[in-house]
DRENDO-419595 format. One record per residue (C-alpha): residue number from 1; residue in three letters; x, y, z. Coordinates in Angstrom, 1 decimal, padded with zeros to 4 digits, always signed. Example, Ala and Ser with C-alpha at 12.3 -4.5 7.8 and 13.67 -1.06 7.14 Angstrom:
1; ALA; +012.3; -004.5; +007.8
2; SER; +013.7; -001.1; +007.1
# end
This chain:
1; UNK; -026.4; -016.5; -008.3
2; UNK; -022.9; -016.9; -009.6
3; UNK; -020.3; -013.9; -008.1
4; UNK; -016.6; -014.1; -009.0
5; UNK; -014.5; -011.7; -007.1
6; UNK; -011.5; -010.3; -008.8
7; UNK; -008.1; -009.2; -007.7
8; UNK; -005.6; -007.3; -010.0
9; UNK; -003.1; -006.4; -007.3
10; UNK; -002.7; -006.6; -003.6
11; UNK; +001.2; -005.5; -002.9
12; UNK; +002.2; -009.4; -003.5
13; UNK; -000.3; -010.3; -000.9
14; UNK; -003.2; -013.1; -000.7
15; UNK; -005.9; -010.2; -001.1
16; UNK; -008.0; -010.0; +002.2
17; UNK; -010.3; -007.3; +000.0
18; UNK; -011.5; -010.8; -001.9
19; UNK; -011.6; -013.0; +001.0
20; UNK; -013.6; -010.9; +003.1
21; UNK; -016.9; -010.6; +001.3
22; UNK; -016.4; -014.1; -000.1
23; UNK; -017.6; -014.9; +003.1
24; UNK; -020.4; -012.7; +003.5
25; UNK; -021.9; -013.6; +000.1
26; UNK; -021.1; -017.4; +001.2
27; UNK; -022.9; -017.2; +004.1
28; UNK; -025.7; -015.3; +002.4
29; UNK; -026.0; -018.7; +000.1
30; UNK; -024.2; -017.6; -003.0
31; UNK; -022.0; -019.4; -005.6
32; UNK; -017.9; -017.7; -005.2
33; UNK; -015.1; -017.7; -007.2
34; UNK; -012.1; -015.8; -006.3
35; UNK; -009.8; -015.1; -008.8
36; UNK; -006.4; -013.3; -008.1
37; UNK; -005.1; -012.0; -011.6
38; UNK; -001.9; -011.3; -010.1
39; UNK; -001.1; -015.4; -009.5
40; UNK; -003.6; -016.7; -012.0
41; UNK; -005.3; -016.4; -015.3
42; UNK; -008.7; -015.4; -016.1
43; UNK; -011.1; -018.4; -016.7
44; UNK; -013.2; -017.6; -019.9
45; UNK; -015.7; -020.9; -018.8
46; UNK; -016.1; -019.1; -015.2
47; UNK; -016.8; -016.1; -016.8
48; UNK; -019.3; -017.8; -019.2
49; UNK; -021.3; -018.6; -016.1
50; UNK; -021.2; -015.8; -013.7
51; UNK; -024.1; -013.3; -012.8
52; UNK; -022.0; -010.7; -011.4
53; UNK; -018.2; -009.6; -011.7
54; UNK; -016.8; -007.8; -008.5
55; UNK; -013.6; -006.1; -009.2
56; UNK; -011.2; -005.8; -006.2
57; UNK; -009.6; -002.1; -006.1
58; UNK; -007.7; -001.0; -003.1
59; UNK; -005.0; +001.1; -004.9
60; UNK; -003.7; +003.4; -008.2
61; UNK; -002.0; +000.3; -009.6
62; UNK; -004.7; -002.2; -009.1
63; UNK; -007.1; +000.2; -011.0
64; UNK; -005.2; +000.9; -014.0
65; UNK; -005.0; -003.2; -014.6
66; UNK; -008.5; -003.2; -013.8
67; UNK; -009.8; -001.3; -017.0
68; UNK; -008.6; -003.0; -019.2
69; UNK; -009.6; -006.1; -017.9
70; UNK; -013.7; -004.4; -017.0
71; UNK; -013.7; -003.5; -021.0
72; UNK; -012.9; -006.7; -022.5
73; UNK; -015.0; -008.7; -020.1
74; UNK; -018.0; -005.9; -021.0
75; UNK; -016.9; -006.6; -024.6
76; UNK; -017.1; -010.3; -024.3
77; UNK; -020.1; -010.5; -021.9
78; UNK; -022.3; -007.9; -022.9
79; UNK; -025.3; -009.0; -020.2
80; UNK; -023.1; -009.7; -017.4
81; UNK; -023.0; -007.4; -014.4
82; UNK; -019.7; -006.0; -013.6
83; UNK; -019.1; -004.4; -010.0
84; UNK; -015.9; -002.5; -008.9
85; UNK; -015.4; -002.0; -004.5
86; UNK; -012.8; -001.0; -002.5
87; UNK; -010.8; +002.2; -002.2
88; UNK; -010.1; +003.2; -005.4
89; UNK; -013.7; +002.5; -007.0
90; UNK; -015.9; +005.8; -005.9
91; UNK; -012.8; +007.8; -006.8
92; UNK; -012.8; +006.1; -010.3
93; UNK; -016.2; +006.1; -010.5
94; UNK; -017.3; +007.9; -013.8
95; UNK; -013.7; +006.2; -015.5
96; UNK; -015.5; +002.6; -014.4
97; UNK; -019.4; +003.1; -015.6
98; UNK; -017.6; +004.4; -018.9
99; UNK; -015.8; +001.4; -019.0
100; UNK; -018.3; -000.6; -018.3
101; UNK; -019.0; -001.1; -015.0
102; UNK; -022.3; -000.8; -013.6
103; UNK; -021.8; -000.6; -009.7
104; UNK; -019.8; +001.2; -008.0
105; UNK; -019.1; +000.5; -004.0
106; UNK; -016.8; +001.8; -001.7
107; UNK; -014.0; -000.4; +000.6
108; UNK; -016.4; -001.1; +003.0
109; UNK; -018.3; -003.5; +000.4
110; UNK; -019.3; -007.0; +002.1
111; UNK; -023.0; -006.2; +002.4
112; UNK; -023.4; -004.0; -000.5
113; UNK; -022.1; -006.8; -002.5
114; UNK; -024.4; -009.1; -000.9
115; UNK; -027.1; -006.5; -001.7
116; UNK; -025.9; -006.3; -005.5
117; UNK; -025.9; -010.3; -005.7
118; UNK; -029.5; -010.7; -004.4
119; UNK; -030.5; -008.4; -006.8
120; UNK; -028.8; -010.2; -009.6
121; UNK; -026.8; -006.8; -010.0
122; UNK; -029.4; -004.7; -011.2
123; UNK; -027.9; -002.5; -013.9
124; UNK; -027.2; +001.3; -013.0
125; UNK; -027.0; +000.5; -009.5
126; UNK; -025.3; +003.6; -007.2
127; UNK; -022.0; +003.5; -005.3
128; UNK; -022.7; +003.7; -001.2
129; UNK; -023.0; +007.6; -000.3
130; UNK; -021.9; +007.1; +003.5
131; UNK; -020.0; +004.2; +005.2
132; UNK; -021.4; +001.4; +006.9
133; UNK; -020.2; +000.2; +010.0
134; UNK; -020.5; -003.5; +009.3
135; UNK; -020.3; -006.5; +011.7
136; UNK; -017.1; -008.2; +010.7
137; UNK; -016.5; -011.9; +010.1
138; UNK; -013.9; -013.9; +009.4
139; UNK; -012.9; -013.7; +005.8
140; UNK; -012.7; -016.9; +003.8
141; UNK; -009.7; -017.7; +002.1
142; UNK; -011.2; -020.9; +000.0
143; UNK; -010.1; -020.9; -003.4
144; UNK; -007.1; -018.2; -003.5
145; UNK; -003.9; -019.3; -004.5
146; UNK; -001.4; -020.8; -001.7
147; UNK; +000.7; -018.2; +000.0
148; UNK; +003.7; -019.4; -000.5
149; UNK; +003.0; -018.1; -004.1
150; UNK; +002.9; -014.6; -003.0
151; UNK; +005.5; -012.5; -001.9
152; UNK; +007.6; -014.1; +000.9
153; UNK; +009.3; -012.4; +003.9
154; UNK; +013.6; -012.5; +002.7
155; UNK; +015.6; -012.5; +006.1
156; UNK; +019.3; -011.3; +006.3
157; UNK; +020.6; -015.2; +007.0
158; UNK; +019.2; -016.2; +003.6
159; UNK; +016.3; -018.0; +004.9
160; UNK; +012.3; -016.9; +004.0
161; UNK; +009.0; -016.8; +005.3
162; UNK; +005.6; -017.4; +004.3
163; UNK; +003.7; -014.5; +005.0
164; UNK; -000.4; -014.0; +005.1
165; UNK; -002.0; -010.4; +005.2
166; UNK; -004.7; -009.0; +007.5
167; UNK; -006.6; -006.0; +009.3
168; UNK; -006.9; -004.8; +012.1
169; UNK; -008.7; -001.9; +011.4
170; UNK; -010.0; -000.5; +008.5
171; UNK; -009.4; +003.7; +007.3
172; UNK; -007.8; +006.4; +009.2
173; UNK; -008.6; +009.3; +011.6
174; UNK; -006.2; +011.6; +009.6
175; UNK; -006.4; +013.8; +007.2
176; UNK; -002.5; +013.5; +005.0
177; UNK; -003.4; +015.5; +002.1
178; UNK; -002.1; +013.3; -000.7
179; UNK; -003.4; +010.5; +001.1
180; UNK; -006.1; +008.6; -001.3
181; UNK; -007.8; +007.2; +001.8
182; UNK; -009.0; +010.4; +002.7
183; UNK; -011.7; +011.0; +000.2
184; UNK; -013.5; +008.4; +001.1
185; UNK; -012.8; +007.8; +004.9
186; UNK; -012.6; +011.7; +006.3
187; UNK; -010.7; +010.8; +009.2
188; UNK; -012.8; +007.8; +009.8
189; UNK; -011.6; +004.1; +011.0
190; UNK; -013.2; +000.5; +011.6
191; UNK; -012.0; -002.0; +014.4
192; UNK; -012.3; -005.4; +013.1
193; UNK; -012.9; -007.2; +016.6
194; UNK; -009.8; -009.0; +017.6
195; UNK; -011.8; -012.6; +017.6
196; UNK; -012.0; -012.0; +014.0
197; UNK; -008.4; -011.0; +013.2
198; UNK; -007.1; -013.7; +015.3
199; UNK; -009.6; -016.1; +013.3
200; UNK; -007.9; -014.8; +010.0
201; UNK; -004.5; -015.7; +011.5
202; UNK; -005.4; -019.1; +012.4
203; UNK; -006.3; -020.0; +009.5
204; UNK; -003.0; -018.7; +007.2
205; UNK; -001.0; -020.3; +010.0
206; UNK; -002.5; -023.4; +009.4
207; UNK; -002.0; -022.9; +005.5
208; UNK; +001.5; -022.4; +006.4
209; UNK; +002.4; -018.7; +007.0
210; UNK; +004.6; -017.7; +009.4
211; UNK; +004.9; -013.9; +009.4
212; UNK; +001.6; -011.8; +009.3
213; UNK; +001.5; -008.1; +007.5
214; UNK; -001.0; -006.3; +009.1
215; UNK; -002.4; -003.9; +006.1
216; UNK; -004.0; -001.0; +007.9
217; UNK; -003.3; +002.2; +007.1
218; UNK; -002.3; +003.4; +010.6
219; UNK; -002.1; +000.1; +012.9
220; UNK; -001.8; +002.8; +015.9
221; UNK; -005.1; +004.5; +015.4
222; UNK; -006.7; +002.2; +018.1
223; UNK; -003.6; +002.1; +020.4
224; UNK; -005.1; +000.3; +022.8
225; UNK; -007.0; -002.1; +020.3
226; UNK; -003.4; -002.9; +018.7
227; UNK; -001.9; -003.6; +022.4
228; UNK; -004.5; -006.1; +023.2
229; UNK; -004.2; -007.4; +019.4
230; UNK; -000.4; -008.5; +019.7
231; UNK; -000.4; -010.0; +023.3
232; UNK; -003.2; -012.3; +022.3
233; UNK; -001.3; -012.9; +018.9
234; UNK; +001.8; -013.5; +020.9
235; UNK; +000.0; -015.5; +023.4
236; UNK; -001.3; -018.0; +020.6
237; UNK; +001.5; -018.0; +018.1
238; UNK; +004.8; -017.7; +020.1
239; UNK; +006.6; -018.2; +017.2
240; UNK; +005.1; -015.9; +014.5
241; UNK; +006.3; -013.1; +013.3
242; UNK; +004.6; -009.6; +012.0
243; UNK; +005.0; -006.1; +010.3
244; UNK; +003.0; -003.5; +011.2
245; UNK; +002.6; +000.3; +009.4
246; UNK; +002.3; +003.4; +011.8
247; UNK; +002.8; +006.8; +011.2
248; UNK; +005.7; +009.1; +012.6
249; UNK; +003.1; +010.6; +014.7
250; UNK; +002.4; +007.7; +016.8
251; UNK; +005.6; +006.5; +017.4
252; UNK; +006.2; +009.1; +019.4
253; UNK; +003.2; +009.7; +020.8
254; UNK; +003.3; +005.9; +021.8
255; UNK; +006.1; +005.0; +022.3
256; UNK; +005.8; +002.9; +025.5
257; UNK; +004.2; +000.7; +023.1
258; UNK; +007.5; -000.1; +020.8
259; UNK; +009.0; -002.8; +023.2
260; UNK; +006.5; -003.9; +023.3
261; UNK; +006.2; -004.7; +019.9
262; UNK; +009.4; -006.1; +019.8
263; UNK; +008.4; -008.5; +022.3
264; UNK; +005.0; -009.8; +020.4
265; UNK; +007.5; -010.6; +017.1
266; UNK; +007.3; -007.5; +015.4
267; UNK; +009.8; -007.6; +012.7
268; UNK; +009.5; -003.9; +011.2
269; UNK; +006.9; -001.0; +010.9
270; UNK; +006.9; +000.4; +008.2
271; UNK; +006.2; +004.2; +008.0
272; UNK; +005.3; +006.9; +005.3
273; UNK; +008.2; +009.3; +006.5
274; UNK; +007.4; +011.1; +003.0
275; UNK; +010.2; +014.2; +003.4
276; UNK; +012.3; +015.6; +005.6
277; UNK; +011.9; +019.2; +004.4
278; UNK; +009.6; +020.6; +007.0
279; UNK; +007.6; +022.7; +004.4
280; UNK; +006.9; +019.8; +002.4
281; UNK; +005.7; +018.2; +005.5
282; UNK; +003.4; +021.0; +005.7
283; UNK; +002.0; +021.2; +002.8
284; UNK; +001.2; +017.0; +002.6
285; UNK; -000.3; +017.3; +006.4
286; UNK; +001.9; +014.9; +007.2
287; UNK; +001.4; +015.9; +011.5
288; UNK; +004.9; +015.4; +011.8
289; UNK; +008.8; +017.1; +011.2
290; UNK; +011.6; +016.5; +010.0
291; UNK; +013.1; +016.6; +013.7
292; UNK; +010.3; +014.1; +014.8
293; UNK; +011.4; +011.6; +012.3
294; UNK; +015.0; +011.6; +013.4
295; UNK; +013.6; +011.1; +016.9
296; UNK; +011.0; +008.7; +016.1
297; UNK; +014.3; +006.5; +014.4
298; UNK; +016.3; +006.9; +017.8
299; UNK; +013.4; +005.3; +019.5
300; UNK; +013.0; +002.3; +017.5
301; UNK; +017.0; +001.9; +017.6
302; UNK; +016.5; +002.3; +021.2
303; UNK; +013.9; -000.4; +021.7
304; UNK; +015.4; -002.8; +019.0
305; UNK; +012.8; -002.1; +016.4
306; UNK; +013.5; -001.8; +012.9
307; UNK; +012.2; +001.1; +011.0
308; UNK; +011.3; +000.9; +007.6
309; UNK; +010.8; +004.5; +006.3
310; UNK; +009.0; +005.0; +002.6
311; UNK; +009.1; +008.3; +000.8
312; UNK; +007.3; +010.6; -002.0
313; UNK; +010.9; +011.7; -002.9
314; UNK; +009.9; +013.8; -005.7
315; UNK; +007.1; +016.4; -005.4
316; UNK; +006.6; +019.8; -007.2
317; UNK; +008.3; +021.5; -004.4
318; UNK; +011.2; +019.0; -004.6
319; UNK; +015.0; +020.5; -005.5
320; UNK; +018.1; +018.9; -006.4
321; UNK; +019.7; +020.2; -002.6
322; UNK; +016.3; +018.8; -001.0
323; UNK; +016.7; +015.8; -002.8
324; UNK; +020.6; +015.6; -001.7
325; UNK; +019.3; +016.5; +001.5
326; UNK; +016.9; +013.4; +002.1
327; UNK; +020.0; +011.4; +001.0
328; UNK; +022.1; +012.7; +003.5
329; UNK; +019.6; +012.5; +006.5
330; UNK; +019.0; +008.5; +005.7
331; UNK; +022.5; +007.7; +005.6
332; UNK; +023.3; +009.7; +008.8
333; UNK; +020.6; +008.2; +010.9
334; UNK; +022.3; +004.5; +009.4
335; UNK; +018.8; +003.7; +007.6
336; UNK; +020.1; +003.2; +004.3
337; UNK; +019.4; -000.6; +004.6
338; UNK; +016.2; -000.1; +005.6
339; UNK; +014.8; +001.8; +002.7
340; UNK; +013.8; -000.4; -000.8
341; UNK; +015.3; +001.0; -003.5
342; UNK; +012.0; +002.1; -005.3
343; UNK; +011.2; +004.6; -002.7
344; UNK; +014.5; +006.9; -003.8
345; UNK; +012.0; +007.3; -007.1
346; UNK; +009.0; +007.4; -006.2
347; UNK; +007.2; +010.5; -007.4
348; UNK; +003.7; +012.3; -006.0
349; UNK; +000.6; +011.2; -007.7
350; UNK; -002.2; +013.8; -008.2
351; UNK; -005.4; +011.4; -008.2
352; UNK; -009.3; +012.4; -008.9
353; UNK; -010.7; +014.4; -005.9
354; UNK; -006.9; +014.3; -004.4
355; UNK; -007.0; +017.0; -001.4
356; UNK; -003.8; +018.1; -002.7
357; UNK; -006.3; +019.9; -005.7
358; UNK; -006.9; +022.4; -002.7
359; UNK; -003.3; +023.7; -003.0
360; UNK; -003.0; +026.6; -005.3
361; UNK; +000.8; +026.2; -006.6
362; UNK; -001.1; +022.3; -007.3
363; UNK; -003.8; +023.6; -009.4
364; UNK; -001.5; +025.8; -011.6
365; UNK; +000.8; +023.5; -012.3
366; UNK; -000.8; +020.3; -013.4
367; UNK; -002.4; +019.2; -016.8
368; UNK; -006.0; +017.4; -017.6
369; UNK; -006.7; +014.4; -015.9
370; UNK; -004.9; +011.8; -018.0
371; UNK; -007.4; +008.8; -018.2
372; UNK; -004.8; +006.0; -018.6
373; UNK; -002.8; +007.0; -015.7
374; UNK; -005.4; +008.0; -013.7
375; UNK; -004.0; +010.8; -012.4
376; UNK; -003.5; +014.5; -013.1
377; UNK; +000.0; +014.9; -014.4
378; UNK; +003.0; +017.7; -013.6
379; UNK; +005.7; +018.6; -014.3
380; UNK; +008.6; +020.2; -012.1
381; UNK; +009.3; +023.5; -012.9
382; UNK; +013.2; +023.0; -012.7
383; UNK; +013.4; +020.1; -015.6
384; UNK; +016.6; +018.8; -014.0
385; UNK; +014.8; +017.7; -011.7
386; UNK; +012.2; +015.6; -013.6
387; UNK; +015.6; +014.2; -015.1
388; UNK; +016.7; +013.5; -011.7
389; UNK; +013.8; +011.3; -010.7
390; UNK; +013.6; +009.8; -014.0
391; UNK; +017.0; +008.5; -014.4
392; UNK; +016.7; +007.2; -010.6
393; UNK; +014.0; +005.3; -011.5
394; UNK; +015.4; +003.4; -014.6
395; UNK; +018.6; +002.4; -012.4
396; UNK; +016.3; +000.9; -009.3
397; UNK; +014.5; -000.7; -012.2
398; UNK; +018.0; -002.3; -013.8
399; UNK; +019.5; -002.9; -009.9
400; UNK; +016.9; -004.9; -008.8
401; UNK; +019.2; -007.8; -007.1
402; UNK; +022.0; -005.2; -005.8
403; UNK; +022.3; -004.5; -002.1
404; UNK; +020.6; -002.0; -000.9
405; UNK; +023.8; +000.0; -000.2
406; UNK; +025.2; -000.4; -003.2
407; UNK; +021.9; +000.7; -005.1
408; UNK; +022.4; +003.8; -002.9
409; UNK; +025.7; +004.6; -003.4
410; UNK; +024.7; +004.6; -007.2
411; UNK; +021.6; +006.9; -006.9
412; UNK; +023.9; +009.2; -004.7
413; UNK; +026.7; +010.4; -007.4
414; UNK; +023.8; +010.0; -009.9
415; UNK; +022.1; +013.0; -007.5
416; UNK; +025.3; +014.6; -007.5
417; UNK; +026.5; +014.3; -011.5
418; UNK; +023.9; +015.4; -012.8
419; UNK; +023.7; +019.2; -011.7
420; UNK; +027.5; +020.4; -012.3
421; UNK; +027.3; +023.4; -010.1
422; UNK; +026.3; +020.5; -007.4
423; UNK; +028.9; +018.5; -008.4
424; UNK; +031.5; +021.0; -008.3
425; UNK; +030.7; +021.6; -004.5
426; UNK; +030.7; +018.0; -003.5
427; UNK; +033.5; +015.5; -003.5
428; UNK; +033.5; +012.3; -005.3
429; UNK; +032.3; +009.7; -003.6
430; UNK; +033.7; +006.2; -004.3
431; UNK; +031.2; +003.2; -005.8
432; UNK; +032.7; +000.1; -004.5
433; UNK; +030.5; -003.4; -004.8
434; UNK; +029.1; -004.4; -001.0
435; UNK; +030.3; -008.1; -000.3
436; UNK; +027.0; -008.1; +002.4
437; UNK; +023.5; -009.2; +001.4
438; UNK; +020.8; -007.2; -000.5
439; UNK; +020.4; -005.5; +003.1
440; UNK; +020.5; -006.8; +006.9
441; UNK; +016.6; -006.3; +007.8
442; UNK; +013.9; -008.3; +006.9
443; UNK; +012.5; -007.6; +003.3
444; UNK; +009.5; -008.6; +001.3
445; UNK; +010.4; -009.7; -002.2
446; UNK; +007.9; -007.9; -004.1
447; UNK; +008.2; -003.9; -004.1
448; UNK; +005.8; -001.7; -002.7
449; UNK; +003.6; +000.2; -004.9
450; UNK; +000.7; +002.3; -004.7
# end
């Protein structure tokens, strides 16, 4: 039995959602291919011979490459069996089978896939109806392109760093409304044991990395799992470096932890801040406030770690003043360095069996699903600022070697200029080209989409 595993997009990572169950269907005695269509091109000779087709889909934008790619390979193969795991799959589902596909699995996939190989992916086959709590190993990386083809850590003295890509744990035990994880995981998470993570490790570090992202969604849902994780990392790799994503929440409610951090080589944590308008907060389920945030950024100031906040900038409940607003509370907590451009445009997405579909004022304002984007589409009910978003978005996408400041300064009198009684209230503010670096903090070079 001939599997080929199939990546569209990982964030400008090696994908660890390929080199996971390569290994289990490996050890199982089956013939692997992984191929990363973000770094490589689709072999039609390994195509000719494979059994089964497993398509990789941890996120929105790895899906919508996806379907194209699962119709011309049905097209072209029409007895091959075509698989699709990983987040984004069961929410997809119906989109795929139409497509195409004919089994469906969820993210936790490794022996499902094993199961679909051994039965020479028996046509029709159902996605998983509950999640499995699997017996982790350590994924094998064989085959994928180097890393030093993926997205490399930038630091503020010009130099760069290889970086590999793990997990620590897998889902989430909350509940953010817009969050797509939460259709599928219900507030639930995996440990992978520590063995295995530090396994994973060892082997990029020996394939040259020498800065680790840790991928999970919350890397302070096991507090105490994540502590014993980073001395043992620390303890083995003095020298290496990592990044880390945990939510508001927890860095306050942990925040005897964050020198810690700083001590093991954590570079940034990167967290999903989303607003600072306290109702929006409300509405997403965020579990934190506006106030929280500002105190969660003096505490990593405090202990000398960097915060790297994201946003859903524009929602249906965004205004030009809230939008101002955000603006204003970045630049006075000193973050604007810290934020990549692309979050200043980055605009709620309404996906298939979204919780945010619970919300009344959601329901009445969006359109039918839209099959190419995959998501139910709105519009704001004040157009200006629909304009807003959308001209922010075409200057990130024209700015793309500007320093951060500067890029900010831009999107600031662009906020500004375009609503004339706003811009009548506000001074001008003076664009003047930053002599300093893209930003000070450590960056990845690839922007972060979902």
């Amino acid at each position: 039995m001939r599997v080929v595993l199939l990546s569209t997009y990982d964030l400008g990572r090696q994908p660890f959602g390929l080199a996971s169950p390569a290994a289990w269907l490996r050890r199982a005695g089956f013939d692997v291919t992984c191929i990363d269509l973000s770094r490589e091109k689709l072999s039609a000779e390994t195509m000719a011979a494979a059994d089964l087709a497993a398509f990789y889909l941890p996120m929105h934008t790895a899906t919508r490459l996806a379907m194209p790619v699962v119709r011309r390979l049905r097209a072209s193969y029409p007895t091959l069996a075509i698989a699709a795991y990983g987040l984004y799959a069961p929410l997809n589902e119906a989109l795929l089978r139409e497509s195409g596909v004919s089994i469906v699995l969820g993210p936790e996939a490794e022996q499902d896939l094993v199961d679909a190989a051994g039965a020479a992916g028996a046509s029709g086959a159902a996605g998983a109806t509950t999640l499995p709590r699997l017996a982790f190993i350590q994924p094998d990386r064989t085959g994928l392109p180097a890393l030093d083809r993926y997205a490399s850590l930038q630091m503020p003295d010009g130099t760069r760093k290889v970086v590999g890509a793990t997990d620590a744990t897998r889902g989430c035990k909350h509940r953010c409304r817009h969050c797509p994880i939460v259709p599928i995981y219900d507030g639930q998470f995996r440990v992978v044991p520590i063995e295995v993570v530090l396994a994973d490790v060892r082997a990029q570090v020996a394939s040259g990395a020498t800065h680790i992202g840790f991928g999970d969604p919350d890397f302070f849902n096991g507090p105490t799992h994540a502590r014993k994780l980073v001395a043992a990392l620390h303890e083995e790799f003095p020298t290496l470096t990592y990044d880390a994503i945990i939510k508001v929440e927890h860095l306050l409610q942990h925040r005897e932890l964050l020198p810690l951090l700083v001590a093991t080589g954590c570079l940034f944590v990167t967290s999903a801040v989303e607003s600072v308008d306290d109702d929006v907060l409300v509405k997403l389920e965020k579990g934190h406030t506006r106030a929280d945030f500002m105190t969660a950024a003096s505490l990593c100031r405090a202990a000398g770690l960097t915060l790297a906040p994201t946003f859903v900038a524009f929602t249906p409940w965004t205004t030009v003043d809230s939008y101002r607003d955000l603006l204003d509370v970045v630049e006075t907590l000193d973050l604007v360095a810290n934020v990549a451009p692309v979050q200043w445009g980055i605009r709620l997405l309404v996906t298939w069996q979204s919780r945010l579909l619970e919300l009344p004022d959601i329901q009445s304002l969006v359109g039918p699903f839209d099959r190419t984007t995959l998501t139910f589409p709105w519009r704001h009910v004040d157009p200006r600022v629909d304009d807003v978003q959308q001209r922010i978005t075409q200057l990130v996408g024209v700015r793309l070697t500007a320093s951060r400041h500067d890029t900010f300064d831009a999107i600031h009198a662009l906020a500004h200029s375009s609503n004339p009684e706003i811009l009548a209230k506000s001074p001008h503010r003076e664009i003047t080209k930053s002599p300093n670096p893209r930003t000070s903090i450590p960056y990845l070079n690839e922007p972060w989409y979902c």
